[in-house]
N, C-alpha and C positions, 0 to 999 in steps of 0.2 A: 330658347329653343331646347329640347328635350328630344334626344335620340334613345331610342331602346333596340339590343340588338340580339337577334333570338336565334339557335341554330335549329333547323329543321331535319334531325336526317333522313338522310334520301329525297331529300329536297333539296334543299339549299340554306340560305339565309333569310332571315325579316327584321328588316329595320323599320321600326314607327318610329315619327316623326310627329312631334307635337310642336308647332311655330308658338312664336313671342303673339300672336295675333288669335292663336286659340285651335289653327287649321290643324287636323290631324291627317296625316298623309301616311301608311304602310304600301314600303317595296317588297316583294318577295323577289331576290336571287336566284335563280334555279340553276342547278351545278349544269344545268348546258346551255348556258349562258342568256336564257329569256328572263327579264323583270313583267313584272305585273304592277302597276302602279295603280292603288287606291285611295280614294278621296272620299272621306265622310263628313256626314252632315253636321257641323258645328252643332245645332241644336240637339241631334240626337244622335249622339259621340257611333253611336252601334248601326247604323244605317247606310250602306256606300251610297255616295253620290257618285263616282264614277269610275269605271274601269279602262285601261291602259296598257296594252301588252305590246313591247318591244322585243325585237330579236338584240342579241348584244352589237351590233352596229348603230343600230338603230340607238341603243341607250346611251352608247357611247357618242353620240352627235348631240343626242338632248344633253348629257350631261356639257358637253362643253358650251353649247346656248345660253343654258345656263347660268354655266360658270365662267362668262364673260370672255372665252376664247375665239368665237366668230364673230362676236359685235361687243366695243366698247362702247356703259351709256353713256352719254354725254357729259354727266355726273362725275363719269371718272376721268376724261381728258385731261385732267390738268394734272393727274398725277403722273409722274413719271413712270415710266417704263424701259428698263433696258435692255429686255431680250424679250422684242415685240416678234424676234420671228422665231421665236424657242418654240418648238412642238415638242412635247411627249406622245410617246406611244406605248402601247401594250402589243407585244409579241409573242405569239404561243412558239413553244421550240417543236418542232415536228422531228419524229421520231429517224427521218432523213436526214436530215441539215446535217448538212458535212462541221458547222458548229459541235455535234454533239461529241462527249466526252474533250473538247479538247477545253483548255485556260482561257480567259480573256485574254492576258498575256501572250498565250501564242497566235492567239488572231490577230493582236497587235489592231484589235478596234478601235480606239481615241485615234491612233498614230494613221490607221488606215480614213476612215471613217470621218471624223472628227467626231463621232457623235459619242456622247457618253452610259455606260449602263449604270442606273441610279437603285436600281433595286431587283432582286428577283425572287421570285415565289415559286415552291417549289410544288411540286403533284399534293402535298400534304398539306398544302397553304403556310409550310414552313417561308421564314421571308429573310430575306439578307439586304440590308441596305446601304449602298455605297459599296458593293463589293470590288475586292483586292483583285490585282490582275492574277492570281494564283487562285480564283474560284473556278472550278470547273463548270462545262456548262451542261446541264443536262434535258435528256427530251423528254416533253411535256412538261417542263418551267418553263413560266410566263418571265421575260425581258421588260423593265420596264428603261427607257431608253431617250435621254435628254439629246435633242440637235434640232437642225435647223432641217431644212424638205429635203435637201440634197446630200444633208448627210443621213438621214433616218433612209432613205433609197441606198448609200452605198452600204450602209450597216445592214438593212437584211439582205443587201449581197452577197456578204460578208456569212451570213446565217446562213443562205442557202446553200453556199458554193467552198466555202472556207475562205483562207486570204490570197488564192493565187493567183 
């Protein structure tokens, strides 16, 4: 498989997508969060065969379809799994959240929460991964946020409200 990845500006992004199989697939990203998903005609690489346009919930559902988050195939039962009930999520910080300007540290997130922040990106699509409790948090960075349903709920509690 063969990704190519192209900045658009004032756009967004495009990823083509060339499969082991021949299929050529291009997404376009749009910086407000809608994809366009295109499918051309194997025989005639330049021809769509079909158009696809999500809002970003909507992508973010097929992508986990996909990528084996709502249904395991059958194919894969026999491999083990041991955080069958880990969800990730993506979290935009709103320019409110009593979160803003403070530490992870001072939210005292994992300790409150359980849940853990595994990455964040920042307005400039700068990215920090595994960030130290001494990262500050700021609005309009995306949270990307390892736990289980009950802790991903107290966590943007936690976002909205601070830790009191």
């Amino acid at each position: 498989m063969t990704i190519r990845e192209t900045d658009l500006p004032g756009i967004g992004k495009k990823f083509q997508v060339t499969t082991r199989g021949g299929d050529k697939l291009v997404i376009v990203v749009h910086d407000d969060g809608r994809r366009e998903c295109y499918h051309f005609d194997p025989e005639n690489p330049d021809d769509t065969v079909s158009i696809v346009t999500l809002d970003d919930d909507e992508a973010r559902m097929v992508a986990a379809i996909i990528g084996g988050m709502t249904y395991k195939p059958r194919a894969l039962e026999t491999i083990e799994v041991a955080l069958d009930d880990l969800i990730i999520e993506w979290y935009r910080v709103e320019p409110e959240y009593k979160c803003v300007g403070k530490t992870i540290g001072e939210l005292n997130v994992r300790q409150i929460s359980g849940a853990t922040i595994i990455a964040i990106v920042g307005k400039q699509q700068s990215k920090q991964i595994n960030p130290g409790p001494d990262v500050v948090i700021k609005a309009e960075a995306t949270l990307i946020v390892a736990g289980e349903r009950g802790q991903q709920k107290l966590f943007k509690n936690i976002m909205m409200n601070g830790c009191e």
